[in-house]
PDB file of the backbone (N, CA, C, O) and the ligand in Angstrom, with CONECT records:
HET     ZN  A 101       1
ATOM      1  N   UNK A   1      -6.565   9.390   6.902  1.00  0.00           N
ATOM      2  CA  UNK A   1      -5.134   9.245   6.658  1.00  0.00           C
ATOM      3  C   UNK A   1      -4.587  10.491   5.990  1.00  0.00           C
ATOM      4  O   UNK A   1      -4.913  10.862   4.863  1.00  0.00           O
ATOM      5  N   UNK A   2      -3.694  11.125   6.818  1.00  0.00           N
ATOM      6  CA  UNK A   2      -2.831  12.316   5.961  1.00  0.00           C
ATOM      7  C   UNK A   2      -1.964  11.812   4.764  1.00  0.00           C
ATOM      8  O   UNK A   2      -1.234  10.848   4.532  1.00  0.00           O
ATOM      9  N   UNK A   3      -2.398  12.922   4.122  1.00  0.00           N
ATOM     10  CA  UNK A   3      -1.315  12.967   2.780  1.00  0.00           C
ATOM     11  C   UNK A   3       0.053  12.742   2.559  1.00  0.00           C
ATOM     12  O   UNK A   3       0.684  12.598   1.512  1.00  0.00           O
ATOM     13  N   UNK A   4       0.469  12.737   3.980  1.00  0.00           N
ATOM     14  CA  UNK A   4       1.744  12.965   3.942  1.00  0.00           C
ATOM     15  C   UNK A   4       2.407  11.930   4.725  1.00  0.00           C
ATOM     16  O   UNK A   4       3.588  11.832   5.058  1.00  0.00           O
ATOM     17  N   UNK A   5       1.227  11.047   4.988  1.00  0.00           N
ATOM     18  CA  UNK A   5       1.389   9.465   5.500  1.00  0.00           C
ATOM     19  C   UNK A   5       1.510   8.806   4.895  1.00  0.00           C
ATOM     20  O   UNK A   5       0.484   8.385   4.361  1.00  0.00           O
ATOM     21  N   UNK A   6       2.614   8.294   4.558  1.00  0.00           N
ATOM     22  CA  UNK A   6       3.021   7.529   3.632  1.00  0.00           C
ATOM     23  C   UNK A   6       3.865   6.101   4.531  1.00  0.00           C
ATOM     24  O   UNK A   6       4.894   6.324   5.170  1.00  0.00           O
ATOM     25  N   UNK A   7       3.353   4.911   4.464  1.00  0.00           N
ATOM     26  CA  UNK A   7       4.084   3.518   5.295  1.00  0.00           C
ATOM     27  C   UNK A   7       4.636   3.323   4.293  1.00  0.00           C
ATOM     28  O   UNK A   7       4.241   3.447   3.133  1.00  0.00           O
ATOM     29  N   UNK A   8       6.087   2.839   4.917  1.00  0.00           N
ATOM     30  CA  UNK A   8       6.404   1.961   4.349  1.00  0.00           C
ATOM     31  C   UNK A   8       6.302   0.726   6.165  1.00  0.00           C
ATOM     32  O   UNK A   8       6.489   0.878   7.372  1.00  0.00           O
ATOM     33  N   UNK A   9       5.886  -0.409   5.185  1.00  0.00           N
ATOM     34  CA  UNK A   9       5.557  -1.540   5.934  1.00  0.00           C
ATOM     35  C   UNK A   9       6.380  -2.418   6.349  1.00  0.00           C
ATOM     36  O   UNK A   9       7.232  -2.913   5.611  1.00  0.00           O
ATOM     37  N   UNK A  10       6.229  -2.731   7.610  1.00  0.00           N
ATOM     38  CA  UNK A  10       6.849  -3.959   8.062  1.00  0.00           C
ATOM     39  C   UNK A  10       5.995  -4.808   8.899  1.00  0.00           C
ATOM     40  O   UNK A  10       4.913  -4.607   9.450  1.00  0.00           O
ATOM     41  N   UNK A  11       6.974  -6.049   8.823  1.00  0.00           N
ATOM     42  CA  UNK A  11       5.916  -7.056   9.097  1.00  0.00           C
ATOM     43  C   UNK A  11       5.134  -7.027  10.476  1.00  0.00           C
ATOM     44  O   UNK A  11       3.940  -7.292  10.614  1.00  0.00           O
ATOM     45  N   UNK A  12       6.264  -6.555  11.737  1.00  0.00           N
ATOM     46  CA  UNK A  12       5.723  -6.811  12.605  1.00  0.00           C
ATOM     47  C   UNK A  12       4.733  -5.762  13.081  1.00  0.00           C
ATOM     48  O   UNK A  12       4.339  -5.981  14.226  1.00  0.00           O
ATOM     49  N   UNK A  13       4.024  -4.243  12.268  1.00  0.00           N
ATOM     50  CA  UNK A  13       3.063  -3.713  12.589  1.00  0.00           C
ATOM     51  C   UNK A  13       1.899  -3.934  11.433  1.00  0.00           C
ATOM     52  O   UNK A  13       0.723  -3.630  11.632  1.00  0.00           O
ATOM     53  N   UNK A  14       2.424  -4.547  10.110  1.00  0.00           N
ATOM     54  CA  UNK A  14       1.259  -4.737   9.246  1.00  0.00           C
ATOM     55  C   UNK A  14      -0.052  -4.833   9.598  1.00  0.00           C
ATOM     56  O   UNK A  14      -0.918  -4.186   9.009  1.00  0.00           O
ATOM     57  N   UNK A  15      -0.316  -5.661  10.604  1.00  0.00           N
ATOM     58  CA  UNK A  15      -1.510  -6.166  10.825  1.00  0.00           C
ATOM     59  C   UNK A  15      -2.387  -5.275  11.406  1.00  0.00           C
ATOM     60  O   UNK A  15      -3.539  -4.952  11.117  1.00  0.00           O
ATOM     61  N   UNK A  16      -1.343  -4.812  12.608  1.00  0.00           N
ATOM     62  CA  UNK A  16      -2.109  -3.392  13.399  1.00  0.00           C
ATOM     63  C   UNK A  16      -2.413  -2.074  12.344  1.00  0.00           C
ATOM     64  O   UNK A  16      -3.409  -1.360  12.232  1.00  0.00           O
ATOM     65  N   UNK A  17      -1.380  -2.077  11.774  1.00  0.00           N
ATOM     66  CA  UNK A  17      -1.273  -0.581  10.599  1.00  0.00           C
ATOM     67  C   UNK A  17      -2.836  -1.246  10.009  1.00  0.00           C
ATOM     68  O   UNK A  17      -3.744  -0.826  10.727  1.00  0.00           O
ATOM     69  N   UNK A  18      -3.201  -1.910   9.202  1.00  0.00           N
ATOM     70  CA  UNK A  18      -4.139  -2.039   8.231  1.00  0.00           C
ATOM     71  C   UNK A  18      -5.706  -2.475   9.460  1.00  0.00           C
ATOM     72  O   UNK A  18      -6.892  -2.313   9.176  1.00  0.00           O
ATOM     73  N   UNK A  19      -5.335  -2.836  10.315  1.00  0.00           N
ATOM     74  CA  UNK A  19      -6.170  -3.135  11.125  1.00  0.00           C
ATOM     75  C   UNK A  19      -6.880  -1.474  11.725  1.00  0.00           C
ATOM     76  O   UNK A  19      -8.084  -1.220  11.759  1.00  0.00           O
ATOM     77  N   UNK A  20      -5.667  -0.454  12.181  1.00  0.00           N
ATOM     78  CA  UNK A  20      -6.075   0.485  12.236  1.00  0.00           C
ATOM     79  C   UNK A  20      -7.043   1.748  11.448  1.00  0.00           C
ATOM     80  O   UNK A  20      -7.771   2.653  11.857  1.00  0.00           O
ATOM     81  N   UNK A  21      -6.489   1.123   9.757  1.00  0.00           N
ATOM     82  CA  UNK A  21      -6.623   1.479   9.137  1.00  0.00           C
ATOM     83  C   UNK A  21      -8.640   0.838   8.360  1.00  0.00           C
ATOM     84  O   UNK A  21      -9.254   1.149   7.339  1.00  0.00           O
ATOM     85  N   UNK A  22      -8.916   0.043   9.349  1.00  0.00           N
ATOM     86  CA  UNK A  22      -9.977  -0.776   8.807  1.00  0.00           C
ATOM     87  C   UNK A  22      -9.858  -1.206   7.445  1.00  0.00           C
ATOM     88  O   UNK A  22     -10.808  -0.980   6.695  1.00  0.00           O
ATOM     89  N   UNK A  23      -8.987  -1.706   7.071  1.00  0.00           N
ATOM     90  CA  UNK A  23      -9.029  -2.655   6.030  1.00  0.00           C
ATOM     91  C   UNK A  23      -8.085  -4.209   6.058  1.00  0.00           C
ATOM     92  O   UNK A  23      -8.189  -4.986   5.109  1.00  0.00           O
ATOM     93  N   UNK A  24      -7.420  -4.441   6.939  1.00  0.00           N
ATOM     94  CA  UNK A  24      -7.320  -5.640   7.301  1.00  0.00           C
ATOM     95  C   UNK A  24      -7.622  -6.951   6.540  1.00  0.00           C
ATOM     96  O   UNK A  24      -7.011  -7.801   5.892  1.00  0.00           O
ATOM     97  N   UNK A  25      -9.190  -6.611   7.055  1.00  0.00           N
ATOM     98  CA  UNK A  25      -9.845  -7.760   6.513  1.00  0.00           C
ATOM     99  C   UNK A  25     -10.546  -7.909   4.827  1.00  0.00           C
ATOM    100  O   UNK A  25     -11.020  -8.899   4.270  1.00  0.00           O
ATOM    101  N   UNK A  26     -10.379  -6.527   4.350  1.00  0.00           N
ATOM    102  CA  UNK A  26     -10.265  -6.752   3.193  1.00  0.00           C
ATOM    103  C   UNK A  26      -8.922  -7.296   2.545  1.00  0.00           C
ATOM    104  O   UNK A  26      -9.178  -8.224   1.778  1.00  0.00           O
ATOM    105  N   UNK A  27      -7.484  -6.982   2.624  1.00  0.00           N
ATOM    106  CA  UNK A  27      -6.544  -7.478   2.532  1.00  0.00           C
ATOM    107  C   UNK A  27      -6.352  -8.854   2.508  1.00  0.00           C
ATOM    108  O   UNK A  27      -5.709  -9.392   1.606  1.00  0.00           O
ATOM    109  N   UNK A  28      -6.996  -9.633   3.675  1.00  0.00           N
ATOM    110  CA  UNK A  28      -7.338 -10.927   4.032  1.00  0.00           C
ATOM    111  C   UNK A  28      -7.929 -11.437   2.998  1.00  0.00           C
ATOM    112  O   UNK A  28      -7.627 -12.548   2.562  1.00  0.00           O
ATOM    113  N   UNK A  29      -8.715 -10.790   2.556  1.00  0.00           N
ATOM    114  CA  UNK A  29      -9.665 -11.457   1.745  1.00  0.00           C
ATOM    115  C   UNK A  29      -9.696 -11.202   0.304  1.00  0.00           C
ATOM    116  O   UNK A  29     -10.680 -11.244  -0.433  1.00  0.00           O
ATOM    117  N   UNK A  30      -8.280 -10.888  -0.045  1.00  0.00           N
ATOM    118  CA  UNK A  30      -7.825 -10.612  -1.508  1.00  0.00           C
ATOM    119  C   UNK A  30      -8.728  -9.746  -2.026  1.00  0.00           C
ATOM    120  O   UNK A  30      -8.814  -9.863  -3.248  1.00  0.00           O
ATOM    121  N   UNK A  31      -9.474  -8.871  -1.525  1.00  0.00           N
ATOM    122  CA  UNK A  31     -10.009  -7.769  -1.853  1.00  0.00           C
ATOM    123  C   UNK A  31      -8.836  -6.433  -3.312  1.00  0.00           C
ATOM    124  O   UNK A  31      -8.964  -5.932  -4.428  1.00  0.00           O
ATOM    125  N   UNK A  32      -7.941  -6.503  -2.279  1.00  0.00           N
ATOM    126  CA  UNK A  32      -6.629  -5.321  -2.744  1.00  0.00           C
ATOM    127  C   UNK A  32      -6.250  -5.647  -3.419  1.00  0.00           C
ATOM    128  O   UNK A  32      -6.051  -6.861  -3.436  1.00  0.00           O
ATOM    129  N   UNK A  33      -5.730  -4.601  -4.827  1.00  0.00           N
ATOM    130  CA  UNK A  33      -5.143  -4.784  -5.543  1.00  0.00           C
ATOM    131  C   UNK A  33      -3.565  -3.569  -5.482  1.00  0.00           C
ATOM    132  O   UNK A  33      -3.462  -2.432  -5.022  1.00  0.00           O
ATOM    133  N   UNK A  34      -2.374  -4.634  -6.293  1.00  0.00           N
ATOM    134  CA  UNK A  34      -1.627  -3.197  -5.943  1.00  0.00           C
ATOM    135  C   UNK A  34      -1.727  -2.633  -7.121  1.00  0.00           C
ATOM    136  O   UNK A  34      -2.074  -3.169  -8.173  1.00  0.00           O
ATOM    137  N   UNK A  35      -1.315  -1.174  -6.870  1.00  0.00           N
ATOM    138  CA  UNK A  35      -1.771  -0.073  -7.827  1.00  0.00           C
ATOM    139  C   UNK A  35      -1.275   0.302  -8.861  1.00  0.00           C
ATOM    140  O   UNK A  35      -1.401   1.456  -9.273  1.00  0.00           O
ATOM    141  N   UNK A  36      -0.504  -0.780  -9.570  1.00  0.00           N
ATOM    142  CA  UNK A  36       0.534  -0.663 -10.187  1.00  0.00           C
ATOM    143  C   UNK A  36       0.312  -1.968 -11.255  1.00  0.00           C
ATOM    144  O   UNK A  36      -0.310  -1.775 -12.299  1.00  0.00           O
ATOM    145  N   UNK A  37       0.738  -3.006 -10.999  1.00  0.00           N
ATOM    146  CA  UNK A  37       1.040  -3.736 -12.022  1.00  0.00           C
ATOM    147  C   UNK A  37      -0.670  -4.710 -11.488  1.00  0.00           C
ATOM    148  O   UNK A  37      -1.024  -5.790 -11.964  1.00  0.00           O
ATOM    149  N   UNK A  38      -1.250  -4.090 -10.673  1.00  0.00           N
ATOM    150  CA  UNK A  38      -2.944  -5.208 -10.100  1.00  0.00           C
ATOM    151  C   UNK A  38      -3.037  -6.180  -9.576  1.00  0.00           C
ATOM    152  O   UNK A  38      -4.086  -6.783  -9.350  1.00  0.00           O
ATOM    153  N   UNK A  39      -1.593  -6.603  -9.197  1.00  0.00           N
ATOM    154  CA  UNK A  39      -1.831  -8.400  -8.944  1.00  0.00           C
ATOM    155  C   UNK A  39      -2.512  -8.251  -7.216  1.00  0.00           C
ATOM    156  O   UNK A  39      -2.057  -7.377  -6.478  1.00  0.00           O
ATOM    157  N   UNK A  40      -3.571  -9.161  -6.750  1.00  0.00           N
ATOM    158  CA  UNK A  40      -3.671  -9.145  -5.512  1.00  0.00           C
ATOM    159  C   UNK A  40      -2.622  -8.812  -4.216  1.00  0.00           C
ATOM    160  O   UNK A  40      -1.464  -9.152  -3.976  1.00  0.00           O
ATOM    161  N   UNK A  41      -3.573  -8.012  -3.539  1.00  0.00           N
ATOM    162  CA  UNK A  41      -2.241  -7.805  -2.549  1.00  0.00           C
ATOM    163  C   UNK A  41      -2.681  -8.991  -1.285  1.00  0.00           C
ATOM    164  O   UNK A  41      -3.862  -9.253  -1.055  1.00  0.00           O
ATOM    165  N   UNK A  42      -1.599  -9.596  -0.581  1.00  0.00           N
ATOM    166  CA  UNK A  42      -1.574 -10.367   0.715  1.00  0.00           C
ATOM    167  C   UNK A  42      -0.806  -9.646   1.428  1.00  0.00           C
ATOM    168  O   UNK A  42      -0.182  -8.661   1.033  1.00  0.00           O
ATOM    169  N   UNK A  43      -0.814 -10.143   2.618  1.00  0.00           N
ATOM    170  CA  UNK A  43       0.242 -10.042   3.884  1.00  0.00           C
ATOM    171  C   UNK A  43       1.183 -10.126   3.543  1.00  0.00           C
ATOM    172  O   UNK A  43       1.988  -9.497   4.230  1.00  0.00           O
ATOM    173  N   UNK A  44       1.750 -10.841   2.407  1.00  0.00           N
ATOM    174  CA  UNK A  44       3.085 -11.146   2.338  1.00  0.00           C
ATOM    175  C   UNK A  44       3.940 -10.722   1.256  1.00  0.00           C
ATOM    176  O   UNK A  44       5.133 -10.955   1.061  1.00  0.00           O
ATOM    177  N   UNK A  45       2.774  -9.793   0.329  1.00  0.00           N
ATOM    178  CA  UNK A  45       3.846  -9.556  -1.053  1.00  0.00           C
ATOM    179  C   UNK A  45       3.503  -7.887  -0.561  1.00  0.00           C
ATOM    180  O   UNK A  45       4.319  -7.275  -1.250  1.00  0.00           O
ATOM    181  N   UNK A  46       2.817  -6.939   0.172  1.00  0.00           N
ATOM    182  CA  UNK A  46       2.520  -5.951   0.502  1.00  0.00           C
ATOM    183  C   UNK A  46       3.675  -5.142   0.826  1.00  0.00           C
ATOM    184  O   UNK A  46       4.473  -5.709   1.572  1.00  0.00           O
ATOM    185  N   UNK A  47       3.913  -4.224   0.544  1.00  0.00           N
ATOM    186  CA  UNK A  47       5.505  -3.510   0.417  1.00  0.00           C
ATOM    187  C   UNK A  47       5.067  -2.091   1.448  1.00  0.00           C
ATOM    188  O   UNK A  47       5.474  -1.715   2.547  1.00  0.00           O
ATOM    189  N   UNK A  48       3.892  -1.475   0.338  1.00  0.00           N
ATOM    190  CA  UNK A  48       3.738   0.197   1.202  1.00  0.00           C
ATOM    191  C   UNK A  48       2.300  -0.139   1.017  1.00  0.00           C
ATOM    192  O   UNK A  48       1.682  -1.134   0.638  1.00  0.00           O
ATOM    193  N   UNK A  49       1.905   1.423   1.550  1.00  0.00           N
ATOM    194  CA  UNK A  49       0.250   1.978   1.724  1.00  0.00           C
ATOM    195  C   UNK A  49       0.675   3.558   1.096  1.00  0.00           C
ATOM    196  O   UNK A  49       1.671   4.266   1.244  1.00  0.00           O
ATOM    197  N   UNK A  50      -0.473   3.697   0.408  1.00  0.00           N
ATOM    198  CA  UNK A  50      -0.769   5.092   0.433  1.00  0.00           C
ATOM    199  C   UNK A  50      -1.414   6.245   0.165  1.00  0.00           C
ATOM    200  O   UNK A  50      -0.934   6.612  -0.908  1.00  0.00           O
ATOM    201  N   UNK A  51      -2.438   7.244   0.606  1.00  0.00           N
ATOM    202  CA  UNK A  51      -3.359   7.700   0.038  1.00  0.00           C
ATOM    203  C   UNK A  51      -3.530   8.428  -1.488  1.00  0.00           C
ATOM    204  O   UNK A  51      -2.511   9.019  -1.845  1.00  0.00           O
ATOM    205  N   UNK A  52      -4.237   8.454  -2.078  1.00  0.00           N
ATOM    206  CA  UNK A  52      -4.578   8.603  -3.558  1.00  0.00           C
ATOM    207  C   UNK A  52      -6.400   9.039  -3.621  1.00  0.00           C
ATOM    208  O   UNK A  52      -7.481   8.455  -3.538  1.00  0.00           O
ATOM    209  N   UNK A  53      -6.018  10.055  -3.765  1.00  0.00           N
ATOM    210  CA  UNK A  53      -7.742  10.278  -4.128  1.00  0.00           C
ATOM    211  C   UNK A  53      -8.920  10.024  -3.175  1.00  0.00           C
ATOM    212  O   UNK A  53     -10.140  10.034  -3.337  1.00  0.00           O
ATOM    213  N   UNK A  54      -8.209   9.820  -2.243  1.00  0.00           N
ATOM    214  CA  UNK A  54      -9.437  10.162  -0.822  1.00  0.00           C
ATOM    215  C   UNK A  54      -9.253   8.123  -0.520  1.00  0.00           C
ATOM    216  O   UNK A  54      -9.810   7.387   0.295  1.00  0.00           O
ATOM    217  N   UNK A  55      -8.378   7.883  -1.449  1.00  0.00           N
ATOM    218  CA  UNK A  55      -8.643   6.322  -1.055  1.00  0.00           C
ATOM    219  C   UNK A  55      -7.780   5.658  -0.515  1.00  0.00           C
ATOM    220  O   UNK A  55      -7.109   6.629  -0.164  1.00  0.00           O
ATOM    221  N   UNK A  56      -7.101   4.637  -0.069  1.00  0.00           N
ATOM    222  CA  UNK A  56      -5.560   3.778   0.192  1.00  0.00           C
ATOM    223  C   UNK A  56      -6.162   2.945  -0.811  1.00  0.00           C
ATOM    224  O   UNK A  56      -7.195   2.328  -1.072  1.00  0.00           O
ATOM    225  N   UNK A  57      -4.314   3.397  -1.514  1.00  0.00           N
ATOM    226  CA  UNK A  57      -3.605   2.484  -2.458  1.00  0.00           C
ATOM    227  C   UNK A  57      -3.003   1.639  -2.215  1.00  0.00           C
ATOM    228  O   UNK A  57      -2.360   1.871  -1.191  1.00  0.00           O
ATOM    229  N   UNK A  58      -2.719   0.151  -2.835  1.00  0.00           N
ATOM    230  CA  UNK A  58      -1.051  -0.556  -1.919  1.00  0.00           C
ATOM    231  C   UNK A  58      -0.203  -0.707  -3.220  1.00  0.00           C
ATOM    232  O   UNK A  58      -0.632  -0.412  -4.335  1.00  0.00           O
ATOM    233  N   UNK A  59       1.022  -1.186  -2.970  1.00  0.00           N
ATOM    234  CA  UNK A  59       2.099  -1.226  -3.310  1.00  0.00           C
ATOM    235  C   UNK A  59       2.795  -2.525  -3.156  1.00  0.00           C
ATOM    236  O   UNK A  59       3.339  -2.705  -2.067  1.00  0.00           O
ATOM    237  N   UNK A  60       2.894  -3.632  -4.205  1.00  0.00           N
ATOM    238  CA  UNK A  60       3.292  -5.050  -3.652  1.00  0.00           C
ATOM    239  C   UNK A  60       4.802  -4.903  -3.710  1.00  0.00           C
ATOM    240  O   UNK A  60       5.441  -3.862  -3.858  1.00  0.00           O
ATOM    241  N   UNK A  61       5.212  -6.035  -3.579  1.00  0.00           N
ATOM    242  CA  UNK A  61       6.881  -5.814  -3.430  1.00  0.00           C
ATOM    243  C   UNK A  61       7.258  -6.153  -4.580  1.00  0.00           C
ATOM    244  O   UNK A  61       8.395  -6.543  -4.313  1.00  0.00           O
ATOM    245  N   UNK A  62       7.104  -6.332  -5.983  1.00  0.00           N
ATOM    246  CA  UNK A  62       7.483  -6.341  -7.168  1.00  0.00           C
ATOM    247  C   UNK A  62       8.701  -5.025  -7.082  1.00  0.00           C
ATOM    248  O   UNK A  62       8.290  -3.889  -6.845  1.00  0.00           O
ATOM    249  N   UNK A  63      10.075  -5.251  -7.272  1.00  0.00           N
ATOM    250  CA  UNK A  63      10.886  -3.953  -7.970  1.00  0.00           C
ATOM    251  C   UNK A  63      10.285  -3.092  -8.557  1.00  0.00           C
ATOM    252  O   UNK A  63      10.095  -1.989  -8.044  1.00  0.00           O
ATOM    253  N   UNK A  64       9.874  -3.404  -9.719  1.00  0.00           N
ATOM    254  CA  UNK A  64       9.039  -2.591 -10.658  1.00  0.00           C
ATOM    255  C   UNK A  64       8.110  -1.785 -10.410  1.00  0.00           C
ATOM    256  O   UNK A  64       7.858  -0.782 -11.079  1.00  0.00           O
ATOM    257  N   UNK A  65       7.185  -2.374  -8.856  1.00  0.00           N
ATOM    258  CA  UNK A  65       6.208  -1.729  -8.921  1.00  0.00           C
ATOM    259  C   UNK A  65       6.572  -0.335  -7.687  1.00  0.00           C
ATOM    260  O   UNK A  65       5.983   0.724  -7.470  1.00  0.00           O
ATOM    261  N   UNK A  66       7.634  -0.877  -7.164  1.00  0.00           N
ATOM    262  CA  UNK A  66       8.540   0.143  -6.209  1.00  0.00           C
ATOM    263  C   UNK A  66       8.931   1.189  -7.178  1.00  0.00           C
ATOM    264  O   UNK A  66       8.536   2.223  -6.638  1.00  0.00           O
ATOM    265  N   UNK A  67       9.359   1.436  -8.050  1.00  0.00           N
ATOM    266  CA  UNK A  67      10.033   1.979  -8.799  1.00  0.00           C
ATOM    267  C   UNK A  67       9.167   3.315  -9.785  1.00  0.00           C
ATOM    268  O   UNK A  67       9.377   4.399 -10.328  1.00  0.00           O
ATOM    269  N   UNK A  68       8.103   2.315  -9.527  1.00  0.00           N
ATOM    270  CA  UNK A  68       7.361   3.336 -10.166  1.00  0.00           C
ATOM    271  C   UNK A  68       6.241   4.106  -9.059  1.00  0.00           C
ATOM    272  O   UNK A  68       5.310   4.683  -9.622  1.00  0.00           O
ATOM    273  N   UNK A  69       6.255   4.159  -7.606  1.00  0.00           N
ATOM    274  CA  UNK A  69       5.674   4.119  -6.557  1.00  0.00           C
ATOM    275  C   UNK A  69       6.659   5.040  -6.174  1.00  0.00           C
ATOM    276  O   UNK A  69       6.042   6.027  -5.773  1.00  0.00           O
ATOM    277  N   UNK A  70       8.164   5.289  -6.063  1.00  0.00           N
ATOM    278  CA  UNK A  70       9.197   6.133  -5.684  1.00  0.00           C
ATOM    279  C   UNK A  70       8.693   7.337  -6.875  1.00  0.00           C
ATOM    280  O   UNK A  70       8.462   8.490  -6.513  1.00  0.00           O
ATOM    281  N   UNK A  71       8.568   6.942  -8.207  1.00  0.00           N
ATOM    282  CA  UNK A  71       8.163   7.981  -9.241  1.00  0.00           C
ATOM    283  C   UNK A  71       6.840   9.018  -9.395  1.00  0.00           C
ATOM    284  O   UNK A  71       6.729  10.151  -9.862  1.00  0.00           O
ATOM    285  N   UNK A  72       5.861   8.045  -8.754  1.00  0.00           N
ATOM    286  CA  UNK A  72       4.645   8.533  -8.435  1.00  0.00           C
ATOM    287  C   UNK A  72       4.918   9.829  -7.452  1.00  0.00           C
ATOM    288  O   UNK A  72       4.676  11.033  -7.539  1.00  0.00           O
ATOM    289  N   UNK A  73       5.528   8.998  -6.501  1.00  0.00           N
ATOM    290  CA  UNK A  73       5.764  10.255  -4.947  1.00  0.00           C
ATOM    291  C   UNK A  73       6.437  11.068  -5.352  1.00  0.00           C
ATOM    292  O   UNK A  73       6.242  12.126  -4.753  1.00  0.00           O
ATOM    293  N   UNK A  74       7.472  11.156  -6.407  1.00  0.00           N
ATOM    294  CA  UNK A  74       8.223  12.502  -6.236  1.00  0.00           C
ATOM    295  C   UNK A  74       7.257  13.415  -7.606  1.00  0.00           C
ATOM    296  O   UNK A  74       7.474  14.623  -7.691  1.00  0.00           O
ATOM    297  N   UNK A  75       6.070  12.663  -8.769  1.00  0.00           N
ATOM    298  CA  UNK A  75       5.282  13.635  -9.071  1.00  0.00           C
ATOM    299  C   UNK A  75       4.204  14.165  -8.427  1.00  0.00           C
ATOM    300  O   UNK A  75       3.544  15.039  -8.988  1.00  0.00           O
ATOM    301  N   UNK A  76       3.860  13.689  -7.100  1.00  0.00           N
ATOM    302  CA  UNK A  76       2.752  13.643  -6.409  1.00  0.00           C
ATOM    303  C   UNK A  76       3.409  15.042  -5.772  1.00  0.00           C
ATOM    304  O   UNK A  76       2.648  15.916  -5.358  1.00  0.00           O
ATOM    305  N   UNK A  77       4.317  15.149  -5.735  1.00  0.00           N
ATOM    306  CA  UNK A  77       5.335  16.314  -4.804  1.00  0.00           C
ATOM    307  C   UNK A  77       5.200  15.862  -3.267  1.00  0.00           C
ATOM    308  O   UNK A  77       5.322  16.820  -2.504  1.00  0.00           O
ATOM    309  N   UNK A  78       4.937  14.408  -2.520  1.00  0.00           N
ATOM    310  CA  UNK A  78       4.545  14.021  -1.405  1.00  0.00           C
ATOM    311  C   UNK A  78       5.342  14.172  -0.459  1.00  0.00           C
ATOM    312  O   UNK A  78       5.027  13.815   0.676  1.00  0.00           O
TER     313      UNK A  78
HETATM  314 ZN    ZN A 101       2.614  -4.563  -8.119  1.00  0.00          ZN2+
END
């Protein structure tokens, strides 16, 4: 995943995006956490994706955790 790939998600490619992405089924399986405030990520509270340190991060749909995910990217210089 490039650096400069940054999703923002929607519903109707989620499945393929993370599927492509081989993690899917970790997602499924409450594996993910978002990177921000930790709460499990699902299908349904999942907002963005994005690389960090050679890894994918997620991003739930909490305001808050958007907010500080818009803040990240503009120190990340992304
Ligand atoms: Zn969060």
């Amino acid at each position: 995943m490039d650096k400069k790939e940054i999703k923002a998600v929607h519903d109707d490619d989620l499945e393929t995006l993370l599927s492509n992405l081989n993690i899917l089924n970790d997602v499924k399986s409450g594996k993910k956490k978002c990177r921000f405030c930790g709460c499990v990520i699902d299908l349904d509270n999942l907002e963005a994706i994005f690389p960090d340190s050679g890894d994918i991060k997620f991003v739930c749909s909490n305001p808050e955790c958007l907010k500080q995910f818009y803040l990240f990217l503009e120190k990340e210089n992304v």
